[in-house]
C-alpha positions in Angstrom: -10.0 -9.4 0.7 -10.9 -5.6 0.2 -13.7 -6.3 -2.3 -14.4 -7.8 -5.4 -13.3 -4.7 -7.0 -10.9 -3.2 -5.2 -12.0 -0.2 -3.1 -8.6 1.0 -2.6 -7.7 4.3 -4.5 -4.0 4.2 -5.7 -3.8 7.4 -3.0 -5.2 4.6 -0.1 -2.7 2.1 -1.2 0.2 4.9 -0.5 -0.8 5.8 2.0 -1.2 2.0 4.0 2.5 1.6 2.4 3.7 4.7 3.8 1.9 3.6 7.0 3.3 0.4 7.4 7.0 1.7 6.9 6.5 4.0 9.5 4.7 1.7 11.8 7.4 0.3 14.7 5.2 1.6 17.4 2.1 -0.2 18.6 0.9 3.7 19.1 0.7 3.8 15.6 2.3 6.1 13.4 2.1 10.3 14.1 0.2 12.0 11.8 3.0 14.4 11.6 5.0 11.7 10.1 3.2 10.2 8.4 3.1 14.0 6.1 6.6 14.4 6.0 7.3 10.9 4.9 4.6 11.2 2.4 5.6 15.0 1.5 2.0 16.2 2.1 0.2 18.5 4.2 -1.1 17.4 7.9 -4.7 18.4 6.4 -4.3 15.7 3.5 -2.7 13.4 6.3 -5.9 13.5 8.4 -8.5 13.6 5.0 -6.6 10.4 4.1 -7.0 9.1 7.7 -11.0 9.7 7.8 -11.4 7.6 4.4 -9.4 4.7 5.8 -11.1 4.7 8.9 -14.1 4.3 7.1 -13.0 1.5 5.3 -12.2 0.0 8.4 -8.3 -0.3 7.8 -7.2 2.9 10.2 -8.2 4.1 13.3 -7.0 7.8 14.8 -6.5 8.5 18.6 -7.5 12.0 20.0 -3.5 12.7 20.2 -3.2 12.2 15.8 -1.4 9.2 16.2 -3.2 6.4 12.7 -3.3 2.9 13.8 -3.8 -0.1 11.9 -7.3 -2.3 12.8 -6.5 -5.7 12.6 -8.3 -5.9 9.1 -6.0 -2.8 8.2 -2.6 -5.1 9.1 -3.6 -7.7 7.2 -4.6 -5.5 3.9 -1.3 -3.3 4.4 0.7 -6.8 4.2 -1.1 -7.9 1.3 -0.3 -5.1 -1.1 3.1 -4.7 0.6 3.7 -7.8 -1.4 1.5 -7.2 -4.4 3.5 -3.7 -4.9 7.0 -5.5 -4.1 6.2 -8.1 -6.6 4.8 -6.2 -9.3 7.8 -2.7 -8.5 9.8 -5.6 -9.5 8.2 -6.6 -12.6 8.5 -3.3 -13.4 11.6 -1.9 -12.6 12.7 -4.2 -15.6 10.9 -2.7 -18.2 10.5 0.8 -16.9 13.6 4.0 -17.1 15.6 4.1 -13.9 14.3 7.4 -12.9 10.3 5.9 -13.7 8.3 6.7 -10.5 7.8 2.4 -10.5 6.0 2.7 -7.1 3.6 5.0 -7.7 2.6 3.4 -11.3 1.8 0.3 -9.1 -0.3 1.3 -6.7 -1.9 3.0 -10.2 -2.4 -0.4 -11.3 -3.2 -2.2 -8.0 -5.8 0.6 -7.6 -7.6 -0.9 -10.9 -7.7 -4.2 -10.3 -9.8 -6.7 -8.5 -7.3 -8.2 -5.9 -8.1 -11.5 -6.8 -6.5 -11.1 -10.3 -3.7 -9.2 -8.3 -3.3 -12.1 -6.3 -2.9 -14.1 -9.9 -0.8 -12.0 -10.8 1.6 -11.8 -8.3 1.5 -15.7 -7.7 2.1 -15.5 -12.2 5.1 -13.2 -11.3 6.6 -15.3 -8.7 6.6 -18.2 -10.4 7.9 -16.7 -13.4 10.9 -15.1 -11.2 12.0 -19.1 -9.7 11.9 -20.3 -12.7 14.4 -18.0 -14.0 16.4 -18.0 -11.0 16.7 -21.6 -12.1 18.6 -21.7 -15.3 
């Protein structure tokens, strides 16, 4: 796990989303990409890259390609399913045109990700059970 805390910004946990869609090639993802996916600049692409990679999630070849470490995988994974499960918590509560994504990785951002883990596994269970009646 990241931290007690999380360390993750909600920006960092965009970002390793946005990665992870993008990622098919072992290479890693382009940095150019990676921008126009996001909707940002190349500049705030490679700023981004720099703080994960000294976090130890990312690491950036010569050529701008953003790979993930093998630590990086396993974090991307985990809030890949923390923001599925909680977007869609949300998207139940929240106006059709709500920016749900972004207002999770807000809230993933300020929690400690063993209550997110709670949370999730609180959601989940939740979710069978009313897949059941």
């Amino acid at each position: 796990m990241v931290s007690q805390k999380s360390t993750l910004s909600a920006s960092n946990i965009k970002y390793l989303l946005a990665m992870s869609e993008l990622n098919t090639e072992p290479r890693g993802v382009r940095s150019t990409d990676l921008a126009r996916a996001m909707g940002v600049t190349k500049p705030s692409v490679y700023t981004m890259a720099k703080a994960l990679c000294s976090l130890g999630l990312v690491e950036k070849d010569r050529y701008g390609a953003i790979r993930f470490t093998q630590d990086g995988a396993a974090v991307a994974k985990r809030y890949e399913r923390y923001c599925d499960t909680l977007c869609s918590c949300l998207c139940t509560v929240f106006p059709k045109e709500a920016d749900i994504r972004s207002a999770a990785c807000a809230m993933l951002a300020e929690m400690p990700e063993k209550d997110i883990e709670e949370m999730c596994n609180t959601i989940s269970e939740r979710t069978k059970k009313a897949a059941a009646f």
